[in-house]
MARZAMAR-880474 format. One line per field, with one value per atom (N, C-alpha, C): chain; x, y, z; atom name. Coordinates in pm, 1 decimal, decimal comma, padded with zeros to 6 digits. Layout:
MARZAMAR-880474
chaine: c(A ...)
x: c(X ...)
y: c(Y ...)
z: c(Z ...)
atome: c(CA ...)
This chain:
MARZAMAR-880474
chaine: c(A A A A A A A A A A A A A A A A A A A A A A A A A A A A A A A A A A A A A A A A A A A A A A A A A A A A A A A A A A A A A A A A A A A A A A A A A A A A A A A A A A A A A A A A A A A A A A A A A A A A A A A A A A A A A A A A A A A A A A A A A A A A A A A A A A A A A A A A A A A A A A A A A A A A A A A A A A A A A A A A A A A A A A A A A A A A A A A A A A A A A A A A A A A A A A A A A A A A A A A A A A A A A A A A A A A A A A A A A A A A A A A A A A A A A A A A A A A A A A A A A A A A A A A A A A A A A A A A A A A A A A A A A A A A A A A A A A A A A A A A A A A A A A A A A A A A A A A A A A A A A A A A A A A A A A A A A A A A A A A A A A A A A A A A A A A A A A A A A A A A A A A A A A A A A A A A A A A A A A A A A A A A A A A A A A A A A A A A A A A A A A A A A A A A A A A A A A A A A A A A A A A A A A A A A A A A A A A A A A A A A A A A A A A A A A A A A A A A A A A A A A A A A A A A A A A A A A A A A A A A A A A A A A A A A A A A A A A A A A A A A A A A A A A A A A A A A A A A A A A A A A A A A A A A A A A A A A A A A A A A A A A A A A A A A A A A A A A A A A A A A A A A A A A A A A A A A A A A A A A A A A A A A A A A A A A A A A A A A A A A A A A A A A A A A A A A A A A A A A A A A A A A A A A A A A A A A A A A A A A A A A A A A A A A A A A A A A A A A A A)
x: c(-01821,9 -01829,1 -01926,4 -01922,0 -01986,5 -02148,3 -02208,6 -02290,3 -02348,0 -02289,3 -02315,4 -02324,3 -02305,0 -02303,7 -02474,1 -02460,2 -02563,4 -02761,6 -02736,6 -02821,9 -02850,6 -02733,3 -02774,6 -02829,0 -02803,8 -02843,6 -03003,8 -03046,1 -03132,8 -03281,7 -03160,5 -03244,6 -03274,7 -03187,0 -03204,9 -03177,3 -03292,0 -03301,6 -03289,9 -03407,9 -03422,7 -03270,7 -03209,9 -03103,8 -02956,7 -03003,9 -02905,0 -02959,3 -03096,4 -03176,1 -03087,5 -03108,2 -03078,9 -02961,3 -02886,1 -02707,3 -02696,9 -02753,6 -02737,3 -02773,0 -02906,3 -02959,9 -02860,2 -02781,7 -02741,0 -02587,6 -02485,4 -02397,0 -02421,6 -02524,8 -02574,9 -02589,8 -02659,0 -02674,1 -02507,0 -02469,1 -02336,9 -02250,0 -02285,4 -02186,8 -02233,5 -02367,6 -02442,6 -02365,8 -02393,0 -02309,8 -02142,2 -02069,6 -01918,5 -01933,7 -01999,4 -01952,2 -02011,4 -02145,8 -02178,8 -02081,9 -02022,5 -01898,5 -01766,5 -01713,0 -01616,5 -01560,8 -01434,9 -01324,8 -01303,1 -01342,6 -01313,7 -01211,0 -01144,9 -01070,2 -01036,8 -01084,8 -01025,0 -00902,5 -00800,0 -00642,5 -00608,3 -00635,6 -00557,0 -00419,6 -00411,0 -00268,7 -00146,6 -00077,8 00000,2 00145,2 00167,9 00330,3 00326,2 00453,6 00448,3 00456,1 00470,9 00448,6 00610,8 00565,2 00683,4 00675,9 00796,9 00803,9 00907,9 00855,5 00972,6 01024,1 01172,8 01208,1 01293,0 01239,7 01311,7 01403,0 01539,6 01641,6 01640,8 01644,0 01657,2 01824,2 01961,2 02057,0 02073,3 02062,6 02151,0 02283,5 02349,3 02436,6 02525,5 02494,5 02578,9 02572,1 02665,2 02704,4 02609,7 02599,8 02588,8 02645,9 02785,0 02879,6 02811,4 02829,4 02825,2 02716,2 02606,6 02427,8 02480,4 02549,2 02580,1 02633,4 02743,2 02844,8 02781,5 02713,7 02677,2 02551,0 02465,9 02354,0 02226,6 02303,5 02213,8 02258,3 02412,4 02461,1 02433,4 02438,4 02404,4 02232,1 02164,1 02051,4 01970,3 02076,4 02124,6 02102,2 02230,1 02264,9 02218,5 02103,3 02009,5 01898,2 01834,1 01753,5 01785,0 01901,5 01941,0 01862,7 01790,4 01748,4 01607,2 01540,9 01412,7 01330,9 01223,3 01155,3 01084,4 01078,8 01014,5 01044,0 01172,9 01278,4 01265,8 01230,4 01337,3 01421,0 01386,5 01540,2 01536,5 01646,0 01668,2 01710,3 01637,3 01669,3 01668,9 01785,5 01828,4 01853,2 01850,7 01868,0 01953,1 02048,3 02139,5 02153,1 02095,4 02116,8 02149,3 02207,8 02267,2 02131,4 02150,0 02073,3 01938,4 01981,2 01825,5 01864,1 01805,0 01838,2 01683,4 01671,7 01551,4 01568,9 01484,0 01550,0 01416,0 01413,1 01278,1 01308,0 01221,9 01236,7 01113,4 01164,7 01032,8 01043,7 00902,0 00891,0 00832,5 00834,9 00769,3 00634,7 00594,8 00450,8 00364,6 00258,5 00137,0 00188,3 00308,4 00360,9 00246,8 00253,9 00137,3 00210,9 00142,1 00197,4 00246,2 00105,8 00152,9 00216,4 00257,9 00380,7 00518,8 00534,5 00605,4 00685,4 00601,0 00639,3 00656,9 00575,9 00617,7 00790,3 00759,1 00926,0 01015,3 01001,6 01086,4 01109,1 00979,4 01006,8 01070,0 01082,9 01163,5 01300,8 01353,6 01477,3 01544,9 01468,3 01533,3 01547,2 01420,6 01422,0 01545,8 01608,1 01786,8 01904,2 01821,3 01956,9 01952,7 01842,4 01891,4 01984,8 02025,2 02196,8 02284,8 02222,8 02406,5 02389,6 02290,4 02247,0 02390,7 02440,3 02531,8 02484,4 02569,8 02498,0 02466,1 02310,8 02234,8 02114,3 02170,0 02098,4 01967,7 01839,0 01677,0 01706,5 01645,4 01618,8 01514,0 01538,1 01492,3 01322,3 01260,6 01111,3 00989,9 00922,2 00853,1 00744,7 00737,7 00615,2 00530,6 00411,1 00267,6 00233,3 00166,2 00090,4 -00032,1 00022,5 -00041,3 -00023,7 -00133,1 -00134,0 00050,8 00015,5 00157,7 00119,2 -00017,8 -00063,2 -00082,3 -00004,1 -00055,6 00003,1 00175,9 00222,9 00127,7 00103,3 00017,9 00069,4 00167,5 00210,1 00349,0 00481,7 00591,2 00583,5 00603,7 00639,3 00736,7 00813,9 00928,8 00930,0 00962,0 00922,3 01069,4 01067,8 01195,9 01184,2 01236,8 01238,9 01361,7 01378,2 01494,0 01489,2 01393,0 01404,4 01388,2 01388,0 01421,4 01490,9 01514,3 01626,7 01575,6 01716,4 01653,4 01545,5 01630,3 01586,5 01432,4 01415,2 01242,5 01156,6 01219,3 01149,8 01105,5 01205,2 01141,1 01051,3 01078,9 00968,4 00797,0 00812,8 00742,5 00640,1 00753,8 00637,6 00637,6 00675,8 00634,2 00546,4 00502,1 00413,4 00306,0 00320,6 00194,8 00182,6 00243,3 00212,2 00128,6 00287,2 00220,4 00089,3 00058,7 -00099,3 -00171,9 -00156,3 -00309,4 -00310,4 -00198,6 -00219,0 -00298,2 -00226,5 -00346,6 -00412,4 -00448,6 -00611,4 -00721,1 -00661,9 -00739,7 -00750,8 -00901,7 -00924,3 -00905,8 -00839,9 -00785,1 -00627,9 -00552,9 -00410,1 -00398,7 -00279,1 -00209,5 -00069,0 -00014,3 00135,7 00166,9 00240,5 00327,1 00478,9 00517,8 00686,8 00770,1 00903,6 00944,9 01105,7 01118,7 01295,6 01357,5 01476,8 01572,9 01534,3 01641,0 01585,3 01656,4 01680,7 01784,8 01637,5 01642,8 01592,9 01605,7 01493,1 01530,8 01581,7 01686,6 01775,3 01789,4 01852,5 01914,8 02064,7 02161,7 02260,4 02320,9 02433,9 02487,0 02666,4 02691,6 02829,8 02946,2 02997,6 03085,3 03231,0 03251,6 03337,4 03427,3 03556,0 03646,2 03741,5 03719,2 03799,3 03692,5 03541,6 03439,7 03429,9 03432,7 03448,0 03574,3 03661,4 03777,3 03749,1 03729,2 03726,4 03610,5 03460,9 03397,1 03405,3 03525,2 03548,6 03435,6 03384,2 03278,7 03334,3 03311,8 03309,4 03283,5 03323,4 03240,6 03088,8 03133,8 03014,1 02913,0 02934,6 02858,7 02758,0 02820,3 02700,0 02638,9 02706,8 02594,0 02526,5 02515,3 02445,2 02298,9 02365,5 02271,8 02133,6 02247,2 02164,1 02046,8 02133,2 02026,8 01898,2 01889,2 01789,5 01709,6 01744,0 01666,9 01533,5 01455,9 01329,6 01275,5)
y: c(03678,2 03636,3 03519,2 03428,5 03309,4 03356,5 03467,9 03469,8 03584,6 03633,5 03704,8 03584,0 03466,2 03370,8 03271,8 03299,5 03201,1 03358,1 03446,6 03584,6 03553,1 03567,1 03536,4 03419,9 03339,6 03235,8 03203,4 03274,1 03252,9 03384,0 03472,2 03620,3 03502,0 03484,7 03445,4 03270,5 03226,5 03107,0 03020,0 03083,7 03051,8 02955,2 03122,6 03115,0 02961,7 02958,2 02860,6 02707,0 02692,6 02581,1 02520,8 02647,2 02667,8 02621,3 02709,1 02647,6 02511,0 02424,7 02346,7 02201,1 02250,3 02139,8 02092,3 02217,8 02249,1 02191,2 02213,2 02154,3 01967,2 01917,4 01805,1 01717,3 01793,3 01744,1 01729,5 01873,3 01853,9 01719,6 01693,3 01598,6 01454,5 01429,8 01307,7 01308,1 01426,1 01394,4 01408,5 01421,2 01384,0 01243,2 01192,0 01021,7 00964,3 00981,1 00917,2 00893,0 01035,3 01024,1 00999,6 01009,2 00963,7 00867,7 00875,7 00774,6 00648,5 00543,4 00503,6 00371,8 00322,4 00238,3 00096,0 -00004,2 -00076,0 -00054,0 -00078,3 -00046,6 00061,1 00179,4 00280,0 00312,3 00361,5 00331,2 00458,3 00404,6 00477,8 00502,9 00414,9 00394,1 00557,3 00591,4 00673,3 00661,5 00775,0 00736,5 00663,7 00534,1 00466,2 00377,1 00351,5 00199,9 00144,3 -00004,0 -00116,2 -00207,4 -00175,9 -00259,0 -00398,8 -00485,7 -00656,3 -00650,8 -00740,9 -00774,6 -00917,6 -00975,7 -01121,3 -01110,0 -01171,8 -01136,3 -01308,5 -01420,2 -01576,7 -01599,9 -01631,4 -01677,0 -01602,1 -01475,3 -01322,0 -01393,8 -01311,2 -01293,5 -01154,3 -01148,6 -01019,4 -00903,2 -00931,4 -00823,0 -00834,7 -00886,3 -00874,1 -00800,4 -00885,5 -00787,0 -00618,8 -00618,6 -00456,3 -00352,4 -00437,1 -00336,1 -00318,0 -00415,6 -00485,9 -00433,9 -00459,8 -00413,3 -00303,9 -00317,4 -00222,6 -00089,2 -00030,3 00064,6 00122,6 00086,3 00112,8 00163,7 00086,5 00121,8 00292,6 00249,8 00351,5 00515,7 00527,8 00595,6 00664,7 00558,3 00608,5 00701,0 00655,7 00726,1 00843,0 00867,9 01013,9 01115,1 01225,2 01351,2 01316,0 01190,2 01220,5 01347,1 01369,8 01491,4 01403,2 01491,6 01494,2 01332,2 01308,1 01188,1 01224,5 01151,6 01175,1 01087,7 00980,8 00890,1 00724,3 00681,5 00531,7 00442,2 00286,3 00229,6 00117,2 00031,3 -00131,6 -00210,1 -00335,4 -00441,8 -00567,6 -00601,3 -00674,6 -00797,9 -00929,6 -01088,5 -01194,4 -01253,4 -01390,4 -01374,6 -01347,5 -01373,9 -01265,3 -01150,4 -01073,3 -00888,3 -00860,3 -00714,1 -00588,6 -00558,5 -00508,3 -00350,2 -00303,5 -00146,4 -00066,0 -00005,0 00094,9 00202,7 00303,0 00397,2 00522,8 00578,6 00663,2 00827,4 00856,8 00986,2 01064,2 01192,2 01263,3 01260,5 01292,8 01272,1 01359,5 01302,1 01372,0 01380,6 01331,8 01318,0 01218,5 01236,9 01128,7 01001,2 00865,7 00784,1 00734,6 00781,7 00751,5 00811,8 00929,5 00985,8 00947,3 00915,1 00828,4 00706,5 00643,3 00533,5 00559,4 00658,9 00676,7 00734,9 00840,6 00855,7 00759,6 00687,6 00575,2 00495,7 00454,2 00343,8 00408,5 00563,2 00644,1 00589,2 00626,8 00613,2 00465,8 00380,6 00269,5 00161,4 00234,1 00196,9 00159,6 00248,8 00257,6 00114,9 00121,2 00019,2 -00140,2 -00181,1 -00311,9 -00323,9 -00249,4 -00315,6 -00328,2 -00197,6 -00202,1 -00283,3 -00343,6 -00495,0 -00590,0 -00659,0 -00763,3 -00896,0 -00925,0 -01104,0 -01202,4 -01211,8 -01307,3 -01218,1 -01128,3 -01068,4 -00977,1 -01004,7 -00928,5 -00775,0 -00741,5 -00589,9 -00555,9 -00412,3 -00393,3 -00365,6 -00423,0 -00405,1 -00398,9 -00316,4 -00218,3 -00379,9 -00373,2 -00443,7 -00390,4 -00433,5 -00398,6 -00291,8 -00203,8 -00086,5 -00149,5 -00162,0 -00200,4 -00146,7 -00168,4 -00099,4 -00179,6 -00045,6 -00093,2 -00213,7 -00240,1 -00391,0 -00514,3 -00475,1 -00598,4 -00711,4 -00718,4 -00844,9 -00945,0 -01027,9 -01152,5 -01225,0 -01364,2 -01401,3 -01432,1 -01511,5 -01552,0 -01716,9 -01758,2 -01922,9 -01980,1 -02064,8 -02139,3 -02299,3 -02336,1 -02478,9 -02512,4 -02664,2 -02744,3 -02874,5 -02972,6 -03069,4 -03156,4 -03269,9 -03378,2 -03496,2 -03488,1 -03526,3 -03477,6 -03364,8 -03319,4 -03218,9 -03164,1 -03036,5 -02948,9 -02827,2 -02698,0 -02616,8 -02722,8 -02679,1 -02789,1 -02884,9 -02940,1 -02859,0 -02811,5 -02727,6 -02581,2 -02566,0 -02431,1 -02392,8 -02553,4 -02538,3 -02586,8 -02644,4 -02680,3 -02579,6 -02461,2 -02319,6 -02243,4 -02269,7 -02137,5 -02168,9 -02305,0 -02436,5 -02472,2 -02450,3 -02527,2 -02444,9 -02433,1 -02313,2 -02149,6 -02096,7 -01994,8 -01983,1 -02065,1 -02012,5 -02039,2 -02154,3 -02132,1 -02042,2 -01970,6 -01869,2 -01723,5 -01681,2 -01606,8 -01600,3 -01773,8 -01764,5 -01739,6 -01709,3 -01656,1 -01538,7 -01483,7 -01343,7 -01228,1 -01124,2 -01030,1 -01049,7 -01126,4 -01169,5 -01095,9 -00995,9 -00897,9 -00974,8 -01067,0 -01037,8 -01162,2 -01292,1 -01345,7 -01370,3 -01311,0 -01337,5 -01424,3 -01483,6 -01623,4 -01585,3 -01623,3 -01619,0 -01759,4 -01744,4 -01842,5 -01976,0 -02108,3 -02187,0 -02205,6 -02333,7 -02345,1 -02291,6 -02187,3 -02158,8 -02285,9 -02309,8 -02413,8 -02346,4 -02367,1 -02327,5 -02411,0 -02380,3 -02471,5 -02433,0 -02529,7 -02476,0 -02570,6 -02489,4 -02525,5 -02589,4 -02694,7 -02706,0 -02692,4 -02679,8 -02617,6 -02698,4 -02753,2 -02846,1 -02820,9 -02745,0 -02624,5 -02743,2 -02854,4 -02970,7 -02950,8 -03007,0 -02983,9 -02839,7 -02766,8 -02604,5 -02634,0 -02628,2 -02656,3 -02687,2 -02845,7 -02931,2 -02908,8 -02830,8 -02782,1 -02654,1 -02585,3 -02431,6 -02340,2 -02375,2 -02256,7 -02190,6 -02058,0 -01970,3 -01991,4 -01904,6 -01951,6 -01826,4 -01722,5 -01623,1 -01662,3 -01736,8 -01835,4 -01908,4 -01969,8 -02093,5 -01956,1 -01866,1 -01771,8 -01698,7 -01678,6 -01656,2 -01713,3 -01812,9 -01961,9 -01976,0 -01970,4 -02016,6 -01883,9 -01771,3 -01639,9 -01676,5 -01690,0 -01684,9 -01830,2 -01925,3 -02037,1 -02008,1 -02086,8 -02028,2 -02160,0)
z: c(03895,6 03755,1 03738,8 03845,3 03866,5 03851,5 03943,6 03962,4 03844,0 03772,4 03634,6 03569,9 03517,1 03433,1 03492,4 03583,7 03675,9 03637,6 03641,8 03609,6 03476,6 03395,4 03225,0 03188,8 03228,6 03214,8 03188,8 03354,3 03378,5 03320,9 03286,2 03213,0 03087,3 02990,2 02860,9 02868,5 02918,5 02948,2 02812,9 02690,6 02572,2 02487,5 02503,0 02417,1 02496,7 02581,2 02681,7 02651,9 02629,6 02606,1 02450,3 02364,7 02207,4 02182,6 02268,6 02257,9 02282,1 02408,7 02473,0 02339,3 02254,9 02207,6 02089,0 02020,0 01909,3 01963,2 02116,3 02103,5 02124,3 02217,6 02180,2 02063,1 01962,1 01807,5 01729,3 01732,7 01692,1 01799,6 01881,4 01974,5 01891,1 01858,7 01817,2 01664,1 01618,9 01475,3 01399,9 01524,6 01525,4 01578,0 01640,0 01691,5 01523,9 01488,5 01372,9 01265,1 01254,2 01164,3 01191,1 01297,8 01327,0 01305,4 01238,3 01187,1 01235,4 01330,5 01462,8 01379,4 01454,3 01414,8 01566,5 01570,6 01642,3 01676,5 01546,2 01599,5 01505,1 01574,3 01512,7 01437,1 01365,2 01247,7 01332,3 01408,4 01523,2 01505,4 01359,8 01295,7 01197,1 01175,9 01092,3 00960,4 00839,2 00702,4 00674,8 00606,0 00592,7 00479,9 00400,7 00280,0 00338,3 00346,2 00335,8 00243,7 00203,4 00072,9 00134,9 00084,8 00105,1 00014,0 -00018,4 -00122,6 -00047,0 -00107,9 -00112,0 -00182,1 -00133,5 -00154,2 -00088,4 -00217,0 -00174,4 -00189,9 -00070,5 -00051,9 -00019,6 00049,6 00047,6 00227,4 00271,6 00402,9 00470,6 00613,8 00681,2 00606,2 00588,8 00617,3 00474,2 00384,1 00215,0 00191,7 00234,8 00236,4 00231,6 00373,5 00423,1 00336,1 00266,9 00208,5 00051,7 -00035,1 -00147,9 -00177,0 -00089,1 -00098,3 00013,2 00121,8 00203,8 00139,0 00196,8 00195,5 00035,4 -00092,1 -00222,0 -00211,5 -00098,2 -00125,5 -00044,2 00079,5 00129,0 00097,3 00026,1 -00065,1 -00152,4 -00234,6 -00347,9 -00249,6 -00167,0 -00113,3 -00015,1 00008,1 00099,1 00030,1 00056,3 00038,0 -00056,8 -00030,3 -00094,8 -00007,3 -00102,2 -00002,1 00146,6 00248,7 00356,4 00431,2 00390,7 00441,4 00608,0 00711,7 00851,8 00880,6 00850,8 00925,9 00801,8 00804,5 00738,5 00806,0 00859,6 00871,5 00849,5 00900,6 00809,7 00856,6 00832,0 00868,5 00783,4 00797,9 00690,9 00786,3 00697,7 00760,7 00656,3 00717,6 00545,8 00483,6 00339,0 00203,3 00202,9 00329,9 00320,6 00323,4 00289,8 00314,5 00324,5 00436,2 00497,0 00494,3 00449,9 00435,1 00481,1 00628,6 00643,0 00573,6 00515,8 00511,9 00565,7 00659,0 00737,7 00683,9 00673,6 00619,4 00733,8 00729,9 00812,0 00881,1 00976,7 00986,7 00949,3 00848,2 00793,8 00619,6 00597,3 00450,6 00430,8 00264,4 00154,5 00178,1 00206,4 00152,4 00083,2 -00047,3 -00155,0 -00261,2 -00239,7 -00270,2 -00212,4 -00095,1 -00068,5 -00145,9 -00196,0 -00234,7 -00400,0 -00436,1 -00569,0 -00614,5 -00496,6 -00498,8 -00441,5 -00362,2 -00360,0 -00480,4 -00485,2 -00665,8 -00741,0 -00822,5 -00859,2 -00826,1 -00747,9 -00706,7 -00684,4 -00636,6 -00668,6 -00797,6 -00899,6 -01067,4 -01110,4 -01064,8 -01158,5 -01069,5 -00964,0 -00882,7 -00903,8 -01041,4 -01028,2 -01121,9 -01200,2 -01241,0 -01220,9 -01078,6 -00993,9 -00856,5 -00835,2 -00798,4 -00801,2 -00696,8 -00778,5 -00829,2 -00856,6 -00939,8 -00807,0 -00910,8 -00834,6 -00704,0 -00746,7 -00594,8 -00672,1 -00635,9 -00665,8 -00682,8 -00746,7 -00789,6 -00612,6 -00592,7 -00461,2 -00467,7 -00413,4 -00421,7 -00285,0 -00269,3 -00167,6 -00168,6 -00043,0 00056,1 00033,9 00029,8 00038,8 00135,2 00092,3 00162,4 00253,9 00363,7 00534,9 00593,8 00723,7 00846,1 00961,3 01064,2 01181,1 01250,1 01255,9 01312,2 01188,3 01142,5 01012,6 01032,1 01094,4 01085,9 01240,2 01198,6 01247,0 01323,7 01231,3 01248,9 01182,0 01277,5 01204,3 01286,8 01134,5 01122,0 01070,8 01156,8 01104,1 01095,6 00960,9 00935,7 00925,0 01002,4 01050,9 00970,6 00967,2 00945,3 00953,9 00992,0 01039,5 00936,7 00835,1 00720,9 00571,4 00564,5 00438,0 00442,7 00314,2 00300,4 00282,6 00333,6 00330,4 00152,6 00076,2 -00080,6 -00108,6 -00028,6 00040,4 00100,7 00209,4 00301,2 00211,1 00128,2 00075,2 -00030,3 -00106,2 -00216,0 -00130,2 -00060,9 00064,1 00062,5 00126,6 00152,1 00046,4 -00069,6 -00175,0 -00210,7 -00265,6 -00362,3 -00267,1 -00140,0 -00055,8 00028,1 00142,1 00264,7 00205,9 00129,3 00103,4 00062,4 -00049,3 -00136,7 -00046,6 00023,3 00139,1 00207,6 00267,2 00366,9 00256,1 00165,9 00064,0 00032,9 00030,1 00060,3 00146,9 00233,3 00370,1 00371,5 00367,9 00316,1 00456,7 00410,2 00435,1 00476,0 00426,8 00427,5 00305,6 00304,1 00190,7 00175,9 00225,1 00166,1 00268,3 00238,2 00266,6 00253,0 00312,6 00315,8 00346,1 00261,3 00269,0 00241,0 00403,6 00391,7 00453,5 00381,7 00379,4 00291,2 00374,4 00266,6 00148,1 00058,1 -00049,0 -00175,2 -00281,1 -00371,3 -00473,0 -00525,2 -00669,3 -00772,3 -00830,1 -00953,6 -01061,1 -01132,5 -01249,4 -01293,1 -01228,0 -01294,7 -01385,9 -01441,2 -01611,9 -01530,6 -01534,2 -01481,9 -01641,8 -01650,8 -01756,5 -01764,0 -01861,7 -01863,6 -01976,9 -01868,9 -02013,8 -02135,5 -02106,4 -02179,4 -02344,1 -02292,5 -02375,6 -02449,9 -02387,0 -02472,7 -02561,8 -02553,8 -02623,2 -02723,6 -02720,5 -02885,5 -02932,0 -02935,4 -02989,3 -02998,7 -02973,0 -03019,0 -02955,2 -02848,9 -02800,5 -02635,0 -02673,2 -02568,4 -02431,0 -02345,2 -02242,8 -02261,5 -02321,2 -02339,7 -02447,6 -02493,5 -02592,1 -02483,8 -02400,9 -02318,1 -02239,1 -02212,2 -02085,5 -02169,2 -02303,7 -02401,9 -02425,8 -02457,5 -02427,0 -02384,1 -02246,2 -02151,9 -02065,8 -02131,6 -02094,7 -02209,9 -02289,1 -02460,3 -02397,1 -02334,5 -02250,6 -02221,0 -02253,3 -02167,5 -02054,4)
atome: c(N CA C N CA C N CA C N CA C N CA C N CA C N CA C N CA C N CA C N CA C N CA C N CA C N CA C N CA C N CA C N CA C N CA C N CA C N CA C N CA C N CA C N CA C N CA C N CA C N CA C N CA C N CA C N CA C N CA C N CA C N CA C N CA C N CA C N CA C N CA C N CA C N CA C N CA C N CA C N CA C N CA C N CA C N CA C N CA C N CA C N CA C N CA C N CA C N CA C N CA C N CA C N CA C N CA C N CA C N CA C N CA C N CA C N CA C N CA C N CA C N CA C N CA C N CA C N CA C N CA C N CA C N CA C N CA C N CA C N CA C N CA C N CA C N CA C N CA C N CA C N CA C N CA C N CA C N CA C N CA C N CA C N CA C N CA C N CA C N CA C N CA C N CA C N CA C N CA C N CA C N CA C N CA C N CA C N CA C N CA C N CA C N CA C N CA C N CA C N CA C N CA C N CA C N CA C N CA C N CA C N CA C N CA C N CA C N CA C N CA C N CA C N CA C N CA C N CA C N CA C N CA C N CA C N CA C N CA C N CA C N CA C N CA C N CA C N CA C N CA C N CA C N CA C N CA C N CA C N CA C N CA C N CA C N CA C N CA C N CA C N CA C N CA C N CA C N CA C N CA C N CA C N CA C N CA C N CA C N CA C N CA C N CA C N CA C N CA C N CA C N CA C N CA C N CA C N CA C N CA C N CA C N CA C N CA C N CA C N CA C N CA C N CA C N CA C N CA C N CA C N CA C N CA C N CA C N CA C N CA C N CA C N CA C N CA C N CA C N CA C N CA C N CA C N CA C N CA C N CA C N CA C N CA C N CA C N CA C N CA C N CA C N CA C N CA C N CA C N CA C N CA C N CA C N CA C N CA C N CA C N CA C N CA C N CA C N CA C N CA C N CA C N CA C N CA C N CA C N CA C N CA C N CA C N CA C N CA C N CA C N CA C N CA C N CA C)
């Protein structure tokens, strides 16, 4: 067979030259075009939803807000697996789709489905909302700021007001994320002696204080 291949060859020399130049060219013009990627995107099609959930427990995150979120998303199309992560005041929710599914269908049907769950959200706890569309090499870095003289509700306006924006400003940074930490609030202390002798509600002051700007 060897030596039938080694005969033709050499009968129809032409046509062997022809082939030869033509798989060459084609070889030169798949590298030209070729996709190439330093770090190839090796994760599968996936959205990740954060809940910021203050002052909730593990167990609370779990039962309150993972598992509800859970739930909503069983049987989207071309779903393979869900997974979660529940920690004081956070709630991390992967959700992985098949491989070679749209992304961005993906996420449209996700946003779909979790539209409806911030009312059944409990109090105080964020409506559920999808991370930025990145690569599996995107996270960089993680930083934790300490301090032995100020407070955790220092430290955090710290990094929302100063840390964060500089780090966004550094071009090709998509998304900084900021957990833990006392949130700045405003609260209303309620003094049922005072309601009394001015005849007001208590749904009156949370009235109020919702119409506040």
């Amino acid at each position: 067979m060897i030596a039938g291949i080694v005969r033709g060859s050499v009968k129809y020399a032409g046509v062997v030259v022809a082939l030869a130049i033509t798989l060459v060219m084609y070889g030169f013009y798949t590298v030209i075009n070729a996709n190439l990627d330093v770090f190839p995107e090796f994760s599968p099609s996936q959205v990740v939803l954060q809940i910021e959930s203050p002052g909730y427990s593990s167990e609370l995150v779990e039962q309150l807000v993972t598992q509800p979120i859970e739930n909503a998303l069983m049987g989207v199309p071309d779903l393979k697996n869900i997974r979660s992560q529940s920690i004081p005041g956070l709630s991390i929710v992967t959700v992985i789709f098949e491989d070679g599914s749209d992304v961005y269908r993906n996420r449209q049907v996700v946003g779909e489905r979790i539209a409806g769950l911030a009312s059944e959200m409990p109090e105080g706890v964020d409506a559920p909302t999808m991370t930025p569309l990145t690569s599996s090499a995107s996270t960089v870095l993680g930083v934790g700021v300490t301090s032995e003289s100020r407070t955790l509700g220092e430290l955090r306006g710290l990094v929302d007001w100063t840390i964060r924006p500089h780090l966004l400003a550094v071009p090709g940074v998509a998304e900084v994320n900021v957990f833990g930490g006392d949130v700045m609030q405003w609260q209303v202390q309620i003094n049922p002696e005072k309601l009394d002798q001015l005849n007001v509600t208590l749904d009156d002051v949370v009235r109020v204080v919702r119409s506040a700007s």
